[in-house]
MDAnalysis code that builds the backbone (N, CA, C; Angstrom):
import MDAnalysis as mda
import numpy as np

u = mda.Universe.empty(516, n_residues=172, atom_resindex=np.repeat(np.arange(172), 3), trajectory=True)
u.add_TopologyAttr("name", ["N", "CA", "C"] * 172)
u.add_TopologyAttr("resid", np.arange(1, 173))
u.add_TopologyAttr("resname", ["UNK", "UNK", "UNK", "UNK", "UNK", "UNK", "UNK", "UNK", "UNK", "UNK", "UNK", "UNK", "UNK", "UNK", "UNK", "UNK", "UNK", "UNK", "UNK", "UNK", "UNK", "UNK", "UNK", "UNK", "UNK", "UNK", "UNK", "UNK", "UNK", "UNK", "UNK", "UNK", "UNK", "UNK", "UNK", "UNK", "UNK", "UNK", "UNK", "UNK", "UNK", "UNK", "UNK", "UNK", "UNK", "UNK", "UNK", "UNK", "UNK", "UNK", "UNK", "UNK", "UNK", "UNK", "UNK", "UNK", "UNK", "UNK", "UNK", "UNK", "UNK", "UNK", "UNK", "UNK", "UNK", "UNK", "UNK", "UNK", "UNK", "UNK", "UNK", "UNK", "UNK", "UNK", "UNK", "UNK", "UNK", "UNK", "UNK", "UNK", "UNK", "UNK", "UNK", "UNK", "UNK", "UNK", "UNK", "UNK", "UNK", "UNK", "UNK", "UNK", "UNK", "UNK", "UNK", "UNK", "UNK", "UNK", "UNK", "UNK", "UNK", "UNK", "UNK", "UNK", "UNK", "UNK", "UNK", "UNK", "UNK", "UNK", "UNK", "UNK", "UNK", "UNK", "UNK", "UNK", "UNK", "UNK", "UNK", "UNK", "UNK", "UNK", "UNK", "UNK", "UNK", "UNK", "UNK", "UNK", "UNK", "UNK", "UNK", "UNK", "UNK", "UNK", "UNK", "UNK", "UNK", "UNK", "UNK", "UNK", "UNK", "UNK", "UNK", "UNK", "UNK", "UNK", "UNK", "UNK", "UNK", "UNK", "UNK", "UNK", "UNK", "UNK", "UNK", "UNK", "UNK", "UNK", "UNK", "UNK", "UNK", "UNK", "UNK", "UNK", "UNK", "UNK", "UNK", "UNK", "UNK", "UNK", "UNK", "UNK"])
u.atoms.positions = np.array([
    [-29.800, -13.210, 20.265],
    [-31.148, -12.842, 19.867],
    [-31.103, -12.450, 18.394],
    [-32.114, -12.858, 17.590],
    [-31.986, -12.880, 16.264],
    [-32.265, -11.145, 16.011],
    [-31.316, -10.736, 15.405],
    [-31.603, -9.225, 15.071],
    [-31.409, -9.192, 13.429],
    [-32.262, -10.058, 12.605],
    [-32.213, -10.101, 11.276],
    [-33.091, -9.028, 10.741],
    [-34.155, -8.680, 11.202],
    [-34.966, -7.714, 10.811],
    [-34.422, -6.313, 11.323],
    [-33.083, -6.098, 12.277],
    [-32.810, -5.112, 12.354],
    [-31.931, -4.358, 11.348],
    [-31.140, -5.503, 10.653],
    [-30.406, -5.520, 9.442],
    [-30.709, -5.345, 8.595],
    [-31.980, -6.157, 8.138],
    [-32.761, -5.438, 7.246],
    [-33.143, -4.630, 6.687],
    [-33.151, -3.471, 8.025],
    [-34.055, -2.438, 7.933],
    [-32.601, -1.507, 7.656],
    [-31.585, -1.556, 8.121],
    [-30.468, -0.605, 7.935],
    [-30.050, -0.992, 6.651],
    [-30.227, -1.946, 5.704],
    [-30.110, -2.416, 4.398],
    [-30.845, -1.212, 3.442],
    [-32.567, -1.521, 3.965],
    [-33.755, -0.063, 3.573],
    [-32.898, 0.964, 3.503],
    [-32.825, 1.557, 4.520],
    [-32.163, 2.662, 4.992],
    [-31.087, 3.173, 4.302],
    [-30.215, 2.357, 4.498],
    [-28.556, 2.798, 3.731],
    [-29.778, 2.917, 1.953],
    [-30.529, 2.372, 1.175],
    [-30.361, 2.416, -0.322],
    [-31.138, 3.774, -0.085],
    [-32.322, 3.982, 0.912],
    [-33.160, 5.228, 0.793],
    [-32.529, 6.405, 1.194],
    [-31.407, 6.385, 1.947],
    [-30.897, 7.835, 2.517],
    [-30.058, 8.459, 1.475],
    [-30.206, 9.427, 1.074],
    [-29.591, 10.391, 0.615],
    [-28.242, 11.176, 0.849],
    [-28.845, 11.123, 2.403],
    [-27.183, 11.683, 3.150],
    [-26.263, 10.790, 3.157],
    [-25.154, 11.145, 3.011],
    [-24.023, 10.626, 3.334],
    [-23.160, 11.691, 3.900],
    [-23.897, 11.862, 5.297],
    [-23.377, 12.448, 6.452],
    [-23.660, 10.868, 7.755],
    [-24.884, 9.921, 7.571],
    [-24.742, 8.822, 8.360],
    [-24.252, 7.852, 7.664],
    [-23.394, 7.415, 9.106],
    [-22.441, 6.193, 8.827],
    [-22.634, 5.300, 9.192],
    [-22.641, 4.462, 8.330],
    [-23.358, 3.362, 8.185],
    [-22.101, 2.090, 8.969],
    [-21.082, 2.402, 8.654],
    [-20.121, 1.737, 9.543],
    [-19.961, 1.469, 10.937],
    [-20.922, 2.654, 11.767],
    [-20.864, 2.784, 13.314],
    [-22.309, 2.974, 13.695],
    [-22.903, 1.738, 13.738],
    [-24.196, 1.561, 14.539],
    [-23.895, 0.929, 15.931],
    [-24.283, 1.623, 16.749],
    [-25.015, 1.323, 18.273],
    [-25.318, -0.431, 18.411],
    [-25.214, -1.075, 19.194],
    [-25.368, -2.134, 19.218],
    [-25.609, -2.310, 20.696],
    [-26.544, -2.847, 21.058],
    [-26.746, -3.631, 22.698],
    [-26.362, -5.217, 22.853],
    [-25.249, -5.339, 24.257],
    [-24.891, -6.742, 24.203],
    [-24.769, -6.581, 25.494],
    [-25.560, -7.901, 25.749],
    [-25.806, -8.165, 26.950],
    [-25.264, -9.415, 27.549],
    [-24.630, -9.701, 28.618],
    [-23.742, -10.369, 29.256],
    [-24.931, -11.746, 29.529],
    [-24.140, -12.927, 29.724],
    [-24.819, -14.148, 30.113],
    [-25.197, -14.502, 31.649],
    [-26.365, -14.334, 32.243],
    [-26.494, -14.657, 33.709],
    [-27.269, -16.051, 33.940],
    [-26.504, -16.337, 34.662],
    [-27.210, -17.757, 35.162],
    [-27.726, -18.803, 34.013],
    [-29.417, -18.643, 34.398],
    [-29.676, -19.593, 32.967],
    [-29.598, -18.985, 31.915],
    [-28.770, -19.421, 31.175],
    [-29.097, -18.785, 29.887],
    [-30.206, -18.555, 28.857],
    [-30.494, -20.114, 28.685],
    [-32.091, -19.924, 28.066],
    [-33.170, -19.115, 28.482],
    [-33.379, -18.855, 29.814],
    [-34.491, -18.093, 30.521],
    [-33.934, -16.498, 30.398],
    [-32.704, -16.610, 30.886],
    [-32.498, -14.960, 30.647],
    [-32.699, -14.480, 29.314],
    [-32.181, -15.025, 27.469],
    [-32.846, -14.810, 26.735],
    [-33.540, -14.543, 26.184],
    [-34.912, -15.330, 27.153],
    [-36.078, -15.311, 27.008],
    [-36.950, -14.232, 27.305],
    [-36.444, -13.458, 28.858],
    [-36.702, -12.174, 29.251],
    [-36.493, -11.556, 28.690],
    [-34.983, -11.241, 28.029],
    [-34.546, -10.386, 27.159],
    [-35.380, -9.855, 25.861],
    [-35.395, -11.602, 25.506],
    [-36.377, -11.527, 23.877],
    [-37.772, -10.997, 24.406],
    [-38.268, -10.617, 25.456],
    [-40.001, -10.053, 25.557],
    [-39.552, -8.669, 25.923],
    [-38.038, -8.625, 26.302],
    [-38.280, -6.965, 26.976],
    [-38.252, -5.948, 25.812],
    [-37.578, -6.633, 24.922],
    [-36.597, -5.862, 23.497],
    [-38.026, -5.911, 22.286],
    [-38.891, -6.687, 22.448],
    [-39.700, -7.029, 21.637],
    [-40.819, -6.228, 22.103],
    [-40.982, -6.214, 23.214],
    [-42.129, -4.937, 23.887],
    [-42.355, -3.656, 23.153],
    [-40.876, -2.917, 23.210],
    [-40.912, -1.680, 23.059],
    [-41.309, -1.604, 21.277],
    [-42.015, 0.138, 21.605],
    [-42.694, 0.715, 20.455],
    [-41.194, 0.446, 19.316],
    [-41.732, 0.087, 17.746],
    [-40.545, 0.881, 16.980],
    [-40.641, 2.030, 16.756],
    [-39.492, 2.629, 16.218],
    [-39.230, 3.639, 15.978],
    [-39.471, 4.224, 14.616],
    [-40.428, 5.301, 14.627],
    [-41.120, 5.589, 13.418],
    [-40.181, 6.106, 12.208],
    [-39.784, 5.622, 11.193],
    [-39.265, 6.330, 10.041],
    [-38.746, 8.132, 9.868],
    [-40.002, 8.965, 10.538],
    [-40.026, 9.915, 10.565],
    [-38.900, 10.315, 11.330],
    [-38.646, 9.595, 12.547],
    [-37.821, 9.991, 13.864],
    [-36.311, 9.371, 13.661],
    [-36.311, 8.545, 12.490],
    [-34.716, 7.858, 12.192],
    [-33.723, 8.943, 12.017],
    [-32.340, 8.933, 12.559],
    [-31.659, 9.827, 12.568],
    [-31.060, 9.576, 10.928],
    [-30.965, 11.112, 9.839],
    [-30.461, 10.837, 8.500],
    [-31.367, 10.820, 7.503],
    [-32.797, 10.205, 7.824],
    [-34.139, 10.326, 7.400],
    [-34.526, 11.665, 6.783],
    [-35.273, 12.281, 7.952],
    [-36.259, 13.302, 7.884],
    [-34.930, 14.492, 8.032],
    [-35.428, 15.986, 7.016],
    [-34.713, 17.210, 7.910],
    [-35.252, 17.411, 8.874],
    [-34.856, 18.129, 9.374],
    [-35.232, 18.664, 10.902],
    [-35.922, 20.002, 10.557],
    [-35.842, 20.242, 9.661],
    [-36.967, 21.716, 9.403],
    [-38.666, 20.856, 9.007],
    [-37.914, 19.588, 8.349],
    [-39.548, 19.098, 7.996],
    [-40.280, 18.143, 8.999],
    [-39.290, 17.410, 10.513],
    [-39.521, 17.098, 11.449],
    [-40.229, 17.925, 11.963],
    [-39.651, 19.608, 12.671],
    [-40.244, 20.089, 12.987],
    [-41.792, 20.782, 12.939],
    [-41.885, 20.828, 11.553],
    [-42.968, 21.308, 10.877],
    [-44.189, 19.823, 11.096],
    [-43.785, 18.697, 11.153],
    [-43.991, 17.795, 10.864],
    [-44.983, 17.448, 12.444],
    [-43.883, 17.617, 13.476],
    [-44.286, 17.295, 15.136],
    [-45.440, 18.380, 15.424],
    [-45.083, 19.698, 15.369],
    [-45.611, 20.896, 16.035],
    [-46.674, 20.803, 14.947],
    [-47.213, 20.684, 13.691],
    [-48.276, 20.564, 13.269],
    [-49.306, 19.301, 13.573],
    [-48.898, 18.730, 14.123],
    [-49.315, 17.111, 14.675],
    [-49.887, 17.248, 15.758],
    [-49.142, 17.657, 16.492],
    [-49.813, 18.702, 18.594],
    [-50.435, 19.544, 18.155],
    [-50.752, 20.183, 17.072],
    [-51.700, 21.577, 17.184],
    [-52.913, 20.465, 17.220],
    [-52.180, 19.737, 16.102],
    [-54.301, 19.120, 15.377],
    [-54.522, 18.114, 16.865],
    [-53.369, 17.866, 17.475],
    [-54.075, 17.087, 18.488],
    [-54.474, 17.756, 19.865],
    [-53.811, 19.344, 20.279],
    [-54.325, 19.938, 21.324],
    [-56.326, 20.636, 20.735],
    [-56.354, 20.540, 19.071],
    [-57.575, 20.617, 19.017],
    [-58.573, 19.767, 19.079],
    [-58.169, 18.477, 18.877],
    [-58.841, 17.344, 19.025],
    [-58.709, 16.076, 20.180],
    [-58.435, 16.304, 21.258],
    [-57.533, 16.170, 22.555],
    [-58.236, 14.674, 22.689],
    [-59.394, 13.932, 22.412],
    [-60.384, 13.264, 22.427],
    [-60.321, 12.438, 21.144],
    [-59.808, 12.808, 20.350],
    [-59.970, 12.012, 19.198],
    [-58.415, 11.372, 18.611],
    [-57.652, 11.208, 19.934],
    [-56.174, 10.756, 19.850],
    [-55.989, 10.270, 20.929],
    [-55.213, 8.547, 20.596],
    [-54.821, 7.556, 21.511],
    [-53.494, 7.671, 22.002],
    [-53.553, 6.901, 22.809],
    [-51.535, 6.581, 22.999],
    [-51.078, 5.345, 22.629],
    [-52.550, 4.446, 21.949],
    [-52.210, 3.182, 21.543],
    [-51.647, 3.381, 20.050],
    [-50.919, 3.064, 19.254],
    [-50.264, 2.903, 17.934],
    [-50.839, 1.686, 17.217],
    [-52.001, 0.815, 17.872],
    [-53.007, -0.032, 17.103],
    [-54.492, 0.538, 17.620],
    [-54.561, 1.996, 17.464],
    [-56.169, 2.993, 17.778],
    [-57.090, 1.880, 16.817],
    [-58.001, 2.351, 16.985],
    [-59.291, 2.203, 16.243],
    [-59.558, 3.192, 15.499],
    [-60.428, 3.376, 14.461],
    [-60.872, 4.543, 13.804],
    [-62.093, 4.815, 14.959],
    [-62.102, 5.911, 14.778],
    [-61.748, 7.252, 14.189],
    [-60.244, 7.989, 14.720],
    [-60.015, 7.239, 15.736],
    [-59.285, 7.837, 16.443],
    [-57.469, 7.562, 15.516],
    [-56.791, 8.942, 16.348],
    [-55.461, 8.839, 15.804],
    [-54.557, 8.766, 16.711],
    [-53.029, 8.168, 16.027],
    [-52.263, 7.727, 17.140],
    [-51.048, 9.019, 17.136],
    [-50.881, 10.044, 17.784],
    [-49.423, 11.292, 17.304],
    [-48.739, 10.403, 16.235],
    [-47.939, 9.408, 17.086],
    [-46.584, 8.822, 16.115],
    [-47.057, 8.634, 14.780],
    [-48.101, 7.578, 14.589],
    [-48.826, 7.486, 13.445],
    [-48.772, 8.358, 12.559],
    [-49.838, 9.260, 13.064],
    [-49.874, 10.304, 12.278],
    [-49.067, 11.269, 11.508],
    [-48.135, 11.699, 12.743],
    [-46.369, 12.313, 12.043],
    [-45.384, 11.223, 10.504],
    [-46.050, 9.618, 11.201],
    [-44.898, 9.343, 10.376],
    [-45.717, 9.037, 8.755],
    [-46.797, 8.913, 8.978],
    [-47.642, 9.161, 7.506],
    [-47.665, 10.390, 6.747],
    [-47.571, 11.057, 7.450],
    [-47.566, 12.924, 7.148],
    [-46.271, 12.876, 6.737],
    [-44.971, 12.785, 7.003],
    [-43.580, 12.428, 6.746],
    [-43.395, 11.029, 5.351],
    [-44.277, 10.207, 5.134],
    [-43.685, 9.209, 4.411],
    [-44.661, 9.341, 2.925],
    [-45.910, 10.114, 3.142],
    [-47.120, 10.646, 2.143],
    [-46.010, 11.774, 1.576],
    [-45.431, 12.536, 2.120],
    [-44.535, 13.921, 1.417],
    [-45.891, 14.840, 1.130],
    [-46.208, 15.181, 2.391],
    [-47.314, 15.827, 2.167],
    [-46.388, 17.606, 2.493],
    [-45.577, 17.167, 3.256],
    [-44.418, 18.765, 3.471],
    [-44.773, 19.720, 2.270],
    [-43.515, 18.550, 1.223],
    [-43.349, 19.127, -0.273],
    [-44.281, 19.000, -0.929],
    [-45.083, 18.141, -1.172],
    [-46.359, 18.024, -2.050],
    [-47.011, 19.477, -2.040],
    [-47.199, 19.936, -1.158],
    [-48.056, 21.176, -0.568],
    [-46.948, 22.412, -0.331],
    [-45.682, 22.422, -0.252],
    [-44.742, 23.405, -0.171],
    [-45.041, 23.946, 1.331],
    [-45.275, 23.005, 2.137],
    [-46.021, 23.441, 3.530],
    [-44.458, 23.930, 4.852],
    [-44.519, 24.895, 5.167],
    [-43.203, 25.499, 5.761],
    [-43.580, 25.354, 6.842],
    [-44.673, 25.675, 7.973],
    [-45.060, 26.105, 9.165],
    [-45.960, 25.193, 9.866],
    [-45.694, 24.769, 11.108],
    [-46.725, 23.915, 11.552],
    [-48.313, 24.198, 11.684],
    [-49.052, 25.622, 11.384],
    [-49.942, 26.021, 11.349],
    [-50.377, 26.371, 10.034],
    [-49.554, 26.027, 8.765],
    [-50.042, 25.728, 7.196],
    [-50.444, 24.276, 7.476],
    [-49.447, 23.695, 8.156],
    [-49.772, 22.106, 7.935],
    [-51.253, 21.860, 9.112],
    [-51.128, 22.593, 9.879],
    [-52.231, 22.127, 10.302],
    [-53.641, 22.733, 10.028],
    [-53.666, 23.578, 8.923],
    [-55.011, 24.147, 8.325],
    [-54.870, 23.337, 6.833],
    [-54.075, 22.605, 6.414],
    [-54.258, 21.700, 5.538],
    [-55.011, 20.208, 6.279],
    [-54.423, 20.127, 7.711],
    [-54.947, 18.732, 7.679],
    [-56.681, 19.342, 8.594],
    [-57.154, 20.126, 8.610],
    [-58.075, 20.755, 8.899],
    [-59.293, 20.527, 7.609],
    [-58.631, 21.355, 6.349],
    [-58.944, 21.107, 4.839],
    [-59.448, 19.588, 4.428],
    [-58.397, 19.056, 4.679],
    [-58.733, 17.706, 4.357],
    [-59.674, 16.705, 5.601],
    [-60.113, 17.218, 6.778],
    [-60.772, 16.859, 7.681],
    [-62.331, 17.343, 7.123],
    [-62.483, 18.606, 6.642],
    [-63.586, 19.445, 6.158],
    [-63.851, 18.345, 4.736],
    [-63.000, 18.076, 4.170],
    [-63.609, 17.347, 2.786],
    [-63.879, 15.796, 2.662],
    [-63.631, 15.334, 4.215],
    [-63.972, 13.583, 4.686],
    [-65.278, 14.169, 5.051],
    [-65.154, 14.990, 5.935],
    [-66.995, 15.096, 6.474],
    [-67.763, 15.147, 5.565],
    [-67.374, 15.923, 4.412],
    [-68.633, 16.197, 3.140],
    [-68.388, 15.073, 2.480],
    [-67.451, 14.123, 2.545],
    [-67.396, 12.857, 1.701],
    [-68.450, 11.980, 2.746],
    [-68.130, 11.678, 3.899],
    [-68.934, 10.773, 4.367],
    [-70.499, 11.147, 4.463],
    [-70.921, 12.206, 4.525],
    [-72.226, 12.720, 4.436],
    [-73.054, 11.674, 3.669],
    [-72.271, 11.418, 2.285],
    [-73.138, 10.354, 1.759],
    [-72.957, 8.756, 1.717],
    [-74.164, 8.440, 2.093],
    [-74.587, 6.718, 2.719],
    [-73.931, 5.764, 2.178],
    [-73.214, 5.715, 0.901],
    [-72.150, 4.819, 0.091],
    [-70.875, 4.843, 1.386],
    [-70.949, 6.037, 0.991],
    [-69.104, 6.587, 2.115],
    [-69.618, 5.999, 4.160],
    [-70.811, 6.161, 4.023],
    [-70.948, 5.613, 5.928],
    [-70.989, 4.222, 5.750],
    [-71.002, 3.608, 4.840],
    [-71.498, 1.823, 4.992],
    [-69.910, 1.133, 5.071],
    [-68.719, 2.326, 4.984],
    [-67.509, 1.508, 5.023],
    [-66.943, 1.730, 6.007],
    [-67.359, 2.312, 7.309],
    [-67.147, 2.552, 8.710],
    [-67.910, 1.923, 9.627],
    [-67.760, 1.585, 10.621],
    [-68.669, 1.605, 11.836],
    [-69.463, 2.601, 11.801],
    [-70.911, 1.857, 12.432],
    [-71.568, 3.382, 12.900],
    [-71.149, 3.680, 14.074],
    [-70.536, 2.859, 15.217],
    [-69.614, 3.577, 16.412],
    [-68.794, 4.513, 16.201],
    [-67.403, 4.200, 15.376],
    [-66.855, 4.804, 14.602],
    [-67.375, 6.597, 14.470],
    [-68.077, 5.837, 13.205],
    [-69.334, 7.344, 12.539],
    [-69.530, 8.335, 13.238],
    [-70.169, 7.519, 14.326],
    [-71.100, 8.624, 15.423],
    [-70.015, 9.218, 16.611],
    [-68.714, 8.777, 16.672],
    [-67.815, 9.630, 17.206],
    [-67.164, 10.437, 16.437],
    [-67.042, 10.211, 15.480],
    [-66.546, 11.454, 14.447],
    [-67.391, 12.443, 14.069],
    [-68.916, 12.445, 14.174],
    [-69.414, 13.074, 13.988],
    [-69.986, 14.180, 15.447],
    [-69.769, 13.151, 16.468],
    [-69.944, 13.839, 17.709],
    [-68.573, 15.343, 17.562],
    [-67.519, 14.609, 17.061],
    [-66.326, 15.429, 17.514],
    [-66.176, 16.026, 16.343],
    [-66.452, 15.645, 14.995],
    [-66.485, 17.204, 13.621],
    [-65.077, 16.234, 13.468],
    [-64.211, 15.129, 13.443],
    [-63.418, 14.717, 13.421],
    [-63.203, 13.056, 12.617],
    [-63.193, 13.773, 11.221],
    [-63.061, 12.448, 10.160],
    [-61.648, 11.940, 9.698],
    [-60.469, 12.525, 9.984],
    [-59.475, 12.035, 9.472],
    [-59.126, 10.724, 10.039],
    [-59.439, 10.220, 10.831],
    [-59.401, 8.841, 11.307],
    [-59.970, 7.783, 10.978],
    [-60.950, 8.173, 9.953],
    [-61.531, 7.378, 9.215],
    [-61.606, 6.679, 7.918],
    [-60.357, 7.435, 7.756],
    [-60.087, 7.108, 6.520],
    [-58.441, 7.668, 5.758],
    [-57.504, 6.594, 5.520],
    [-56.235, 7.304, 5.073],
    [-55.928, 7.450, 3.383],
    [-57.130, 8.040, 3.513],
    [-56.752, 8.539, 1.844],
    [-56.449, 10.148, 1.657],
    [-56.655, 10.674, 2.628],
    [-56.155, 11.899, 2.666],
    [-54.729, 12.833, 2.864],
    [-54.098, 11.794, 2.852],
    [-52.442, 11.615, 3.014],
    [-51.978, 12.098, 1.891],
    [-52.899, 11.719, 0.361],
    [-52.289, 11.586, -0.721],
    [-52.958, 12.607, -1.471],
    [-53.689, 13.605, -0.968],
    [-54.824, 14.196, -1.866],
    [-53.790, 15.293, -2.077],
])
């Protein structure tokens, strides 16, 4: 099974990581034995392996610290035990809505941590609160609603819940 894009990505990886505590010499590898037909078993293989979610940047082992993981997850479940309705389990949502993983690994790849010197999952989540408060007063005006759905619109506005509508707030 072609695993060129998995190489790839440990190519990324090895130039972006910093640590050199991961070793890049001893990656995990799955190999799977030949049954019967070969072509068909392949074939299963190639839909079962291809199914699953990837694995978000944020969650790569060597990546993220684990002080800014943490800060990172537990501020992510606050904003989503407040908005319980306005978060999918799909990772291709629709706006308005948000996906956890999504969200963590934009919050993690924006450097919104350090940008903001943000320590605690309840700084980070009255920042992404902040920046929820300043989409609503952005979309208020009719320029800013004509680039959404009004489906969209009118669930974010049902729920006081604009960060899904827009990812420019990652960077503010």
């Amino acid at each position: 099974i072609d695993g060129q894009h998995r190489i790839g990505m440990l190519q990324v990886l090895k130039e972006k990581s910093a640590s050199d505590s991961f070793d890049f010499d001893k990656i995990l590898v799955e190999v799977y034995p030949q049954n019967g037909d070969e072509e068909e078993h392949a074939k299963d293989l190639f839909l079962e392996v291809n199914k699953a979610e990837p694995v978000k940047l944020v969650d790569l082992p060597g990546v993220a610290k684990a002080s800014d993981r943490k800060v990172i997850n537990q501020g992510a479940d606050r904003l989503k035990e407040r908005f319980p309705d306005m978060f999918s389990a799909s990772q291709r949502c629709r706006p308005p809505h948000l996906n956890i993983d999504n969200l963590r690994d934009a919050l993690f790849a924006s450097n919104v941590i350090q940008k903001h010197s943000i320590n605690t999952a309840k700084a980070l989540e009255q920042w992404m609160l902040n920046q929820n408060e300043m989409l609503q007063a952005e979309f208020q005006s009719e320029e800013k609603r004509k680039l959404v759905s009004a489906k969209a619109l009118a669930k974010a506005d049902k729920f006081g819940f604009y960060l899904g509508l827009d990812s420019s707030w990652f960077y503010h």
